[in-house]
C-alpha angles and dihedrals in degrees: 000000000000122000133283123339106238118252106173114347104209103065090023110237118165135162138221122278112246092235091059101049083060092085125068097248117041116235121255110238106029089053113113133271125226108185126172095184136012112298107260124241106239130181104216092212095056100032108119119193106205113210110189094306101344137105128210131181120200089259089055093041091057087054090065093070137263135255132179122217127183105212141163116241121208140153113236086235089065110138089007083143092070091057123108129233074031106246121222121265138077104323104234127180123210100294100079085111146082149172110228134156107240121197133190136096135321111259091216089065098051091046087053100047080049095054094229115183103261075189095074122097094235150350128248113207115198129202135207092249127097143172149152109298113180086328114324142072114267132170119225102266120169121169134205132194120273096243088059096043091058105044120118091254100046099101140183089227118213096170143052113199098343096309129086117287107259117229097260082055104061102271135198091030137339136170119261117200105170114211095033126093108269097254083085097059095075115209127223090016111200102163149006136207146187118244122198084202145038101289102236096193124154100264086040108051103007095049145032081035114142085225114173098005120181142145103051129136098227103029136252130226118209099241133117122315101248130133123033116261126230117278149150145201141206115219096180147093100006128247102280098021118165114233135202121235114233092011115114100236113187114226113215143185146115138275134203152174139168093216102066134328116285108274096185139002118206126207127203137180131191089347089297112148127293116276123187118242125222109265118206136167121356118147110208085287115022122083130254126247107221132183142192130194118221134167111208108228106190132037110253144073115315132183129210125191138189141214129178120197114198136205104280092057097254115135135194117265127227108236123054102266110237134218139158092263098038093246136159093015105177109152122160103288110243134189128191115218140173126236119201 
């Protein structure tokens, strides 16, 4: 299978290979990899992670408790090639994504053996990463709320699949908020603070920003990128795939949303009418795996397409939504196949 498939190489940015994104959990070392500077050297005895005014060494942090969350990760550029006019940033297909069970401490505990104010407006979580923003030098910093922060499910992960986080991955430590794009789960973190105002930083307010945003189904508003919207993907068969006339083919793949589980996952082929697929498996975060049984009855191309609703009544659009940065791209999902 390999690891991830390059995107960009400085900084390094891969995606996942499309065999490994057939099974439920992702496999760890082949998941993709989103970095905005070179991956820091840390020494994990000697790496500190300040709270507010308090200090806590990996030995100390695993005395806080542990919890374990299935999510899925994935960057909110995530399928930015299908856009059109095409938007900046890495072009990424549809395999910036992932499913992986992630394991470390409660947040909430550490705040509160820190004593951080649950009184701020936000927290702004730090990694160990740096490099020249408009000029300056600048570390990754990216904030949430302090209600999300400190809800049960927000970790300083230290594994990936039951074994320590890698270095592309964010070890020693990184934040984990499922359900929301994977900006938010800061890498290498090194310190938090408390913040009395909305924190306005580069990777905050300059970017991962829908600015501009237009020719959506369902409609966008320009605001924050924050919780992951609604999508599916189809795993399988591939693109291109040759069919058989006459022989029953399933069709398979996954569907997310960080706004609710998946409450229902629609198929269509050659603009037929929209059949609901078999759901099966999803915990609050993790995506569902869903299949569909068809039996191609003429020779010919054929497409299928895709579409997942979620709980909060939010579908995917059609069309590929559009915005300045190439963010939050969650169209139908559509796959192109032969018949013979």
């Amino acid at each position: 299978m390999g690891g991830p498939e390059t995107v960009t190489v400085e900084p390094f940015n891969a995606q996942t290979p499309a065999a490994a994104l057939a099974a439920h959990r992702t496999a760890a070392d082949a998941l993709f990899v989103r970095s905005h500077f070179a991956v820091p050297e840390i020494d994990p005895d000697r790496w500190r992670l300040r709270v507010g005014a308090a200090e806590f060494g990996l030995a100390e942090l695993r005395a806080s408790g542990r919890r374990e969350v299935e999510a899925v990760l994935e960057c909110a550029g995530n399928g930015r090639s299908l856009m059109r006019p095409p938007a900046p940033g890495v072009p990424w297909g549809e395999r910036a994504v992932g499913c992986a069970l992630f394991a470390g401490v409660p947040f909430a505990a550490v705040a509160e053996r820190a004593g951080l104010d649950p009184g701020a407006a936000e927290y702004v979580f730090t990694g160990a990463d740096s490099g020249t923003v408009d000029g300056r030098r600048t570390p990754f910093e990216r904030s949430l709320p302090v209600a999300a922060a400190l809800h049960p499910d927000t970790l300083l992960a230290l594994e990936l699949n039951g074994r320590p986080l890698t270095a592309e991955h964010g070890a020693p430590v990184r934040l984990v908020a499922p359900g929301r794009y994977g900006v938010a789960d800061v890498k290498w973190l090194v310190a938090v603070r408390a913040v009395e105002r909305p924190f306005s930083g580069p990777f905050q307010g300059g970017s991962y920003v829908y600015r501009d945003s237009y020719g959506t189904d369902g409609g966008t508003e320009d605001g924050p990128v924050t919780t992951v919207r609604v999508r599916s993907l189809i795993t399988a068969p591939a693109p291109g795939a040759r069919l058989r006339v006459g022989a029953e083919t399933e069709l398979r793949g996954h569907a997310w949303s960080g706004a609710g589980p998946v409450e229902r996952v629609e198929v269509r082929i050659d603009d037929g009418a929209w059949r609901p697929a078999r759901l099966r498996g999803g915990s609050r975060y993790a995506w569902c795996d869903w299949s569909y049984r068809w039996l191609p009855e003429r020779p010919g191309g054929h497409r299928i397409e895709v579409r997942a609703t979620d709980a909060s009544g939010a579908a995917q659009p059609l069309r590929a939504p559009w915005n300045a940065d190439g963010y939050g791209c969650n169209p139908a999902a559509a796959l192109d196949v032969v018949a013979y």
